[in-house]
DRENTOR-478034 format. One record per residue (C-alpha): residue number from 1; residue in one letter; chain; z, x, y. Coordinates in Angstrom, 1 decimal. Each point is the difference from the previous one (the first is absolute). Layout:
<rs>
R, i, aa, ch, up, east, north
R, NUM, a, A, Z, X, Y
...
</rs>
This chain:
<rs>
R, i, aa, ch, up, east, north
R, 1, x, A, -8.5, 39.0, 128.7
R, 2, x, A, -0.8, -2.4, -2.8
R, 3, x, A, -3.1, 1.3, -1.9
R, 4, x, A, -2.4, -1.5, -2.8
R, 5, x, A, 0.6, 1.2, -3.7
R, 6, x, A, -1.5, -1.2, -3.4
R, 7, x, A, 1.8, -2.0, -2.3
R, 8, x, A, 0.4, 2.9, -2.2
R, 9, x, A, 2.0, 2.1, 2.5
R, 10, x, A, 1.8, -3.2, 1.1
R, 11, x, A, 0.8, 0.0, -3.9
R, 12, x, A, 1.2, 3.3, 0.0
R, 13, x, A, 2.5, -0.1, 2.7
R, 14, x, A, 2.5, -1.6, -2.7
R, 15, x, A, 2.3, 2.4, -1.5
R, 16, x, A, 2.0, -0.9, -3.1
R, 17, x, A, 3.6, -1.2, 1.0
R, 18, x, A, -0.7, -1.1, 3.7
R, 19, x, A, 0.8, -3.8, 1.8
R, 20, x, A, -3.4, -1.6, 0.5
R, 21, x, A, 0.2, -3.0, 2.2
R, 22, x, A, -2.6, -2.8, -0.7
R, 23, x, A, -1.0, -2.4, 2.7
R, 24, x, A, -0.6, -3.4, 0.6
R, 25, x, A, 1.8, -3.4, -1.5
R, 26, x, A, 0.0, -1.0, -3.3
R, 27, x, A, -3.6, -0.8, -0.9
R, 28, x, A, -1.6, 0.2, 3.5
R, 29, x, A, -1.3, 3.6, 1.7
R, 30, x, A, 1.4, 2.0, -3.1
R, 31, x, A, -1.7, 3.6, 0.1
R, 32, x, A, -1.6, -0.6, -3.3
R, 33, x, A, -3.4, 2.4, 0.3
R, 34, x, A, 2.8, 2.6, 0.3
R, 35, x, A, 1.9, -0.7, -2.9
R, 36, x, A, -3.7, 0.5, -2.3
R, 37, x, A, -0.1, 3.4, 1.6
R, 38, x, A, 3.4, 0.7, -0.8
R, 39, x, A, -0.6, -1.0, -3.4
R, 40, x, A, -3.4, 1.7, -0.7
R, 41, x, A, 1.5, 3.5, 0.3
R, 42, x, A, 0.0, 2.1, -2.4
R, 43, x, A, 3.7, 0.3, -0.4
R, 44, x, A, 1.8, -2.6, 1.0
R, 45, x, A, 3.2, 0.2, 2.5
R, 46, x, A, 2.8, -0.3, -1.4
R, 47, x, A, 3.7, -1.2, 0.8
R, 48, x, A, -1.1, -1.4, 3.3
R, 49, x, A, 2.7, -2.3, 1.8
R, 50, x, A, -2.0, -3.1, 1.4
R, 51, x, A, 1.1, -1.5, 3.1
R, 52, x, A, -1.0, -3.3, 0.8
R, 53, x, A, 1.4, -2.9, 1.5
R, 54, x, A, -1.6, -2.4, -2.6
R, 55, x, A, -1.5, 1.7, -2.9
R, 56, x, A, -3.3, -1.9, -1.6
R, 57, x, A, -3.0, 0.9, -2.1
R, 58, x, A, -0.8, 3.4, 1.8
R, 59, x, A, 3.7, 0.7, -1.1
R, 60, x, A, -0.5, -1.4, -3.7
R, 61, x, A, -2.7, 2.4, -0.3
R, 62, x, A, 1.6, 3.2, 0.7
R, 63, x, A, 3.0, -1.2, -1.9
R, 64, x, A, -1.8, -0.7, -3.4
R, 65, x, A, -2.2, 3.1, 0.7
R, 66, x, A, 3.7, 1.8, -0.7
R, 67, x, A, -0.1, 2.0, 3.8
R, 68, x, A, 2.9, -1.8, 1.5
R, 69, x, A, 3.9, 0.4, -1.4
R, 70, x, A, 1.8, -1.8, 2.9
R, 71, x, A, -0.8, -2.9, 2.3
R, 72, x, A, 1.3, -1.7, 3.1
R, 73, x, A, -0.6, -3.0, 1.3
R, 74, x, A, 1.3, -3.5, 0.5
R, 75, x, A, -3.1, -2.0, -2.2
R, 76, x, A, -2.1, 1.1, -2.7
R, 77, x, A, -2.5, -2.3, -1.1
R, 78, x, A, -3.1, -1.9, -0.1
R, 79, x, A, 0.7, -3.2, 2.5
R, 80, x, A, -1.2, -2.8, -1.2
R, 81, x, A, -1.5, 2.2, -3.4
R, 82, x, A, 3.3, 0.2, -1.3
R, 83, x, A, 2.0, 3.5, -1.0
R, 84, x, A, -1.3, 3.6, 0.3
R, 85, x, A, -0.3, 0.3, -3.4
R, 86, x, A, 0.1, 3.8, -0.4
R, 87, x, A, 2.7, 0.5, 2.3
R, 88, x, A, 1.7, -2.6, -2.0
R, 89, x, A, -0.4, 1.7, -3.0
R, 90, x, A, 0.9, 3.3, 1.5
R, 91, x, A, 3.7, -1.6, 0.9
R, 92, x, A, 0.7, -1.6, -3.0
R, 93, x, A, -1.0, 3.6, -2.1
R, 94, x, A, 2.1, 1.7, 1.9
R, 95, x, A, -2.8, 2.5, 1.6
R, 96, x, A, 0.4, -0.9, 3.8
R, 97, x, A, 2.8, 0.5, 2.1
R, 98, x, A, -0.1, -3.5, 2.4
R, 99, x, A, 2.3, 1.2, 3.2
R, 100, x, A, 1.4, -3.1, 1.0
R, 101, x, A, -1.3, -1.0, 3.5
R, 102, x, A, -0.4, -3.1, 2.0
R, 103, x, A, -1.8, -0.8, 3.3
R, 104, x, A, 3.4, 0.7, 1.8
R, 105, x, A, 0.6, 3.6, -1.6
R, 106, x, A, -3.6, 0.9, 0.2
R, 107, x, A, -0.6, -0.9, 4.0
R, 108, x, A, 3.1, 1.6, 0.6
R, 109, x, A, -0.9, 3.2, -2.0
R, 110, x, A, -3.3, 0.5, 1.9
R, 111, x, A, 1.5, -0.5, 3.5
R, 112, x, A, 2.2, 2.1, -0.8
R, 113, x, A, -2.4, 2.7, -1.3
R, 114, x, A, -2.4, -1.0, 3.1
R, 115, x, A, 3.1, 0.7, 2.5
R, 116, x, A, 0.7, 3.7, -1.6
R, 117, x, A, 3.4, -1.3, -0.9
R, 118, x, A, 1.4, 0.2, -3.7
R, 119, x, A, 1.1, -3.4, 0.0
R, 120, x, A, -0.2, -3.7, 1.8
R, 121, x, A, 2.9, -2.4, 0.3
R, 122, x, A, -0.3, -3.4, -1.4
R, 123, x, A, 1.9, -3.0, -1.0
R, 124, x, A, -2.2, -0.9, -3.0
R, 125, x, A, 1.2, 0.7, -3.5
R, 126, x, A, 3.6, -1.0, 1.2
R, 127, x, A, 2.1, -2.5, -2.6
R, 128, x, A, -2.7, 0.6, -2.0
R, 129, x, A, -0.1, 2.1, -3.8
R, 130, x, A, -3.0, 1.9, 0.8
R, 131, x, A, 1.6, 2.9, 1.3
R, 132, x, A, 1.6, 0.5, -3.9
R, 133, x, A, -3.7, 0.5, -0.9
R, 134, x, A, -0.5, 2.9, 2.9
R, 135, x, A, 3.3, 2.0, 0.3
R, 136, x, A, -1.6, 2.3, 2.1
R, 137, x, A, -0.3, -2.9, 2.5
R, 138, x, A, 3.6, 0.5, 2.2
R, 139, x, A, 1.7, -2.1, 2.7
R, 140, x, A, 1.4, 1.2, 2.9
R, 141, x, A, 1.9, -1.4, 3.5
R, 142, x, A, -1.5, -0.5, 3.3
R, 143, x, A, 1.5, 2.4, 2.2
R, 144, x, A, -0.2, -3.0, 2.7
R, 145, x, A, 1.3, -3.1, -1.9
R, 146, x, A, 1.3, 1.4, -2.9
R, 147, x, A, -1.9, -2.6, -2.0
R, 148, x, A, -0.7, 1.3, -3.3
R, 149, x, A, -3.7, 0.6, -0.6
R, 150, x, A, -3.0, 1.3, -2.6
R, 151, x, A, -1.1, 3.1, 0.4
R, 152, x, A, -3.8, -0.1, -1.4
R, 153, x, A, -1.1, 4.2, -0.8
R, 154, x, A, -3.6, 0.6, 1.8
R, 155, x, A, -3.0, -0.2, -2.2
R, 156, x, A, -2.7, 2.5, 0.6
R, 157, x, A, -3.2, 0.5, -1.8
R, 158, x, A, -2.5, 2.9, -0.3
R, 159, x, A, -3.1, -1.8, -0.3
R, 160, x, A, -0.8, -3.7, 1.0
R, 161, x, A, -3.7, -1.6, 0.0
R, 162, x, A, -1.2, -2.9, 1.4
R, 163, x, A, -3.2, -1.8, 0.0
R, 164, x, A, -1.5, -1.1, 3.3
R, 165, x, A, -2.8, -2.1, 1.3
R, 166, x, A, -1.8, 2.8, 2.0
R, 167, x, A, 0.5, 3.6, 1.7
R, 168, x, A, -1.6, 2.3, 1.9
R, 169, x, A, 0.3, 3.7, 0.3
R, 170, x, A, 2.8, 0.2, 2.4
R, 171, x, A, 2.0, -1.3, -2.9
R, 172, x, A, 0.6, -3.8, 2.3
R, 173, x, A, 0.2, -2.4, -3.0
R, 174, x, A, -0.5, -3.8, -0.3
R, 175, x, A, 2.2, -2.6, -1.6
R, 176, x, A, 0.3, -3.6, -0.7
R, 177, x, A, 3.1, -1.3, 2.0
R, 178, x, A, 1.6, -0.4, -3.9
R, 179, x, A, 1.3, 3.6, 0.0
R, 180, x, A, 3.1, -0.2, -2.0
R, 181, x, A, 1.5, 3.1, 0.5
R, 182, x, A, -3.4, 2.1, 0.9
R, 183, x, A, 1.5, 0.8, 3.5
R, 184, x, A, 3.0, 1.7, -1.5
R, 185, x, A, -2.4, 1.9, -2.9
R, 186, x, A, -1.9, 1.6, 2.4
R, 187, x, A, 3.1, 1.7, 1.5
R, 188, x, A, 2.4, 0.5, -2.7
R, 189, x, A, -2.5, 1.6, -2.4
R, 190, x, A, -0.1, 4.0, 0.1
R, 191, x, A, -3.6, -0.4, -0.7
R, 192, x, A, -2.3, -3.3, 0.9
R, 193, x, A, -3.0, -1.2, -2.0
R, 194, x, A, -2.3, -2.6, 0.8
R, 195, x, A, -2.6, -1.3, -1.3
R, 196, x, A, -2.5, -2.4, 1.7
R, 197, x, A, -2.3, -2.6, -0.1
R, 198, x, A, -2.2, 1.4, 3.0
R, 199, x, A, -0.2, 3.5, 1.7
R, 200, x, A, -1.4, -1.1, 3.3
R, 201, x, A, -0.6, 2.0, 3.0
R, 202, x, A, 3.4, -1.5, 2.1
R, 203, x, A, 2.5, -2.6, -1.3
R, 204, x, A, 0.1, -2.9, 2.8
R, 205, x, A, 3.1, -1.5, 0.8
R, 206, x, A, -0.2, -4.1, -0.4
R, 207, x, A, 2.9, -2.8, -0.2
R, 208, x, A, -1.2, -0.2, -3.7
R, 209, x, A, 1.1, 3.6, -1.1
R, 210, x, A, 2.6, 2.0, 0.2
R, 211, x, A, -1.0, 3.6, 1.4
R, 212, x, A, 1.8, 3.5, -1.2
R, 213, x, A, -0.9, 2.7, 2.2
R, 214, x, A, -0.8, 3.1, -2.4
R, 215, x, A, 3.2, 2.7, 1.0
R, 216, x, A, 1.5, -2.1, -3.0
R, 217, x, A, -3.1, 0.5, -2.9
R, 218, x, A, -0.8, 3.5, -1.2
R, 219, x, A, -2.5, -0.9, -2.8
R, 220, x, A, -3.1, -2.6, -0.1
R, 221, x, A, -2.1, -1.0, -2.7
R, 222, x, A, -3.1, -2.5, -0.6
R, 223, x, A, 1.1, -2.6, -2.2
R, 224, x, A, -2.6, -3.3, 0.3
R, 225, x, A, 1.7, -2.3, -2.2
R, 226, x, A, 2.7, 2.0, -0.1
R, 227, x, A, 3.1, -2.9, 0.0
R, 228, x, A, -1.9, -2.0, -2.8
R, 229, x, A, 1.1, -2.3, -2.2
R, 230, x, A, 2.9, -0.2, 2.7
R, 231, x, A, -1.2, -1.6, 3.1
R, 232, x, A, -1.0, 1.3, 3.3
R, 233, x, A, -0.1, -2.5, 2.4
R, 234, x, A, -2.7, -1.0, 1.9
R, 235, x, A, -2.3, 2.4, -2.0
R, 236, x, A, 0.6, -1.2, -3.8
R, 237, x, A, 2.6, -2.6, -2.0
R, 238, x, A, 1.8, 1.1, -3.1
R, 239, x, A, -1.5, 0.1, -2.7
R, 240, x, A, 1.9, -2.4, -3.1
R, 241, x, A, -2.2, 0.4, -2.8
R, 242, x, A, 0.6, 3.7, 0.1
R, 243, x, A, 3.4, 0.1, 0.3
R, 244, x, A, 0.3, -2.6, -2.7
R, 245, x, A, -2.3, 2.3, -2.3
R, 246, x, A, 2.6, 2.4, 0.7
R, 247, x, A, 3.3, -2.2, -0.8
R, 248, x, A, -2.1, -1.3, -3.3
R, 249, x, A, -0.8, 4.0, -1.1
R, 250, x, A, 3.5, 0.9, 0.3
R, 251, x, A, 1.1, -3.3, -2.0
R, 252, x, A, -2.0, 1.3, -2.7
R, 253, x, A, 1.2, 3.6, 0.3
R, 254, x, A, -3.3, 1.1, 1.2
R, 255, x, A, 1.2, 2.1, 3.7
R, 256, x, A, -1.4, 3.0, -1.5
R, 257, x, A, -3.2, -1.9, -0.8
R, 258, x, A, -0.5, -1.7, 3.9
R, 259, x, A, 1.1, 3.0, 1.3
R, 260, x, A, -2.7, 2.1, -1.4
R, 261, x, A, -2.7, -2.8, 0.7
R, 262, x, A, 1.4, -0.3, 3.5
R, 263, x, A, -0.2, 3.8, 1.1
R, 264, x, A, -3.7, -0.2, -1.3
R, 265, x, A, -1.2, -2.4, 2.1
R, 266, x, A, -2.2, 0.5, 2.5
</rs>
């Protein structure tokens, strides 16, 4: 059964050198409220492997903050903002390990992690030079055709959290239909966090939403707001000014500075 915690203890279920999965899509749903908490410990986490499919300012954040060393995902960056500037920075110093993905080897990877299998077969990445950038990446021949084939390893994650529009306290959670790869969080992930717009006393199912029955969540927490300056349709749009206060603060070598600023907010 899914039960209630405080951001603190959500916090503190992230040990140094784990693979934290971060919902949503680029700058829509991401669990942001989380990412504060994260941040407001008293020690940091360090060495964390993030997983995400795209990687935006929730990413940046943890990034600049010096708590991840490795990254994958297929996109990292601000949309129509520009770069991640921190991650950018991060590459070109030499201080995080990018592991080469694309949407191919990432779908594959968690499909093959979902079906308890150490690998999924796939013909993406073929005639291509990615796979000089990921020797660990091998080909193999289907026993059937013998048609020569990718081999894409599973990817499996300890902790994932994902921010939802409302939950009650069998754990059922409610999201937009603009999931991304939510679905596939909530069972890959050793351990499932979500935070939430609304606790309500029972999650109704609607052609607008997308319910998740709670077997999948172990962990929920309040979080009003808790998406913002991403967006989190219907309930709130993104918010541009903040995330170009951000981009400007980090032109001017200032992260350190908004950081601090942001985590005392109220």
């Amino acid at each position: 059964m899914a039960r209630w915690i405080t951001p603190s203890e959500a916090a503190d279920l992230i040990p140094d050198g784990c693979t934290l999965a971060l919902g949503g899509m680029t700058l829509y749903r991401r669990p942001i409220a989380f990412v504060r908490w994260l941040l407001s410990r008293a020690r940091l986490p360090r060495d964390l492997t993030l997983l995400a499919f795209t990687a935006g300012y929730e990413s940046d954040l943890l990034i600049g903050a010096g708590c991840v060393s490795a990254i994958r995902t297929c996109y990292a960056g601000l949309e129509a903002f520009g770069f991640a500037p921190m991650f950018t920075s991060a590459v070109q110093q030499g201080t995080l390990k990018v592991v080469e993905e694309t949407e191919a080897s990432l779908a594959f990877g968690i499909r093959a992690a979902l079906a308890g299998v150490g690998f999924m077969p796939g013909r993406g990445w073929l005639g291509t030079d990615i796979p000089r950038l990921r020797p660990d990446i091998q080909t193999i021949r289907d026993p059937y055709s013998g048609e020569e084939l990718v081999a894409f390893p599973a990817i499996r994650c300890q902790v994932a959290v994902i921010h939802a529009l409302e939950a009650d306290d069998s754990g059922n959670i409610a999201l937009n239909h603009n999931t991304g790869v939510d679905e596939d969080l909530v069972y890959l992930a050793d351990q499932l966090i979500v935070t939430v717009e609304r606790r309500v006393k029972k999650v109704e199912r609607s052609l607008d939403r997308l319910v998740i029955p709670g077997v999948g969540v172990d962990f929920l927490v309040d979080a009003s707001q808790g998406a913002w300056p991403t967006s989190c349709y219907p309930l709130y749009p993104m918010a541009g000014s903040e995330l170009m206060a951000y981009i400007d603060a980090c032109a001017a070598g200032q992260f350190t500075e908004y950081l601090q600023t942001w985590l005392n907010r109220d």
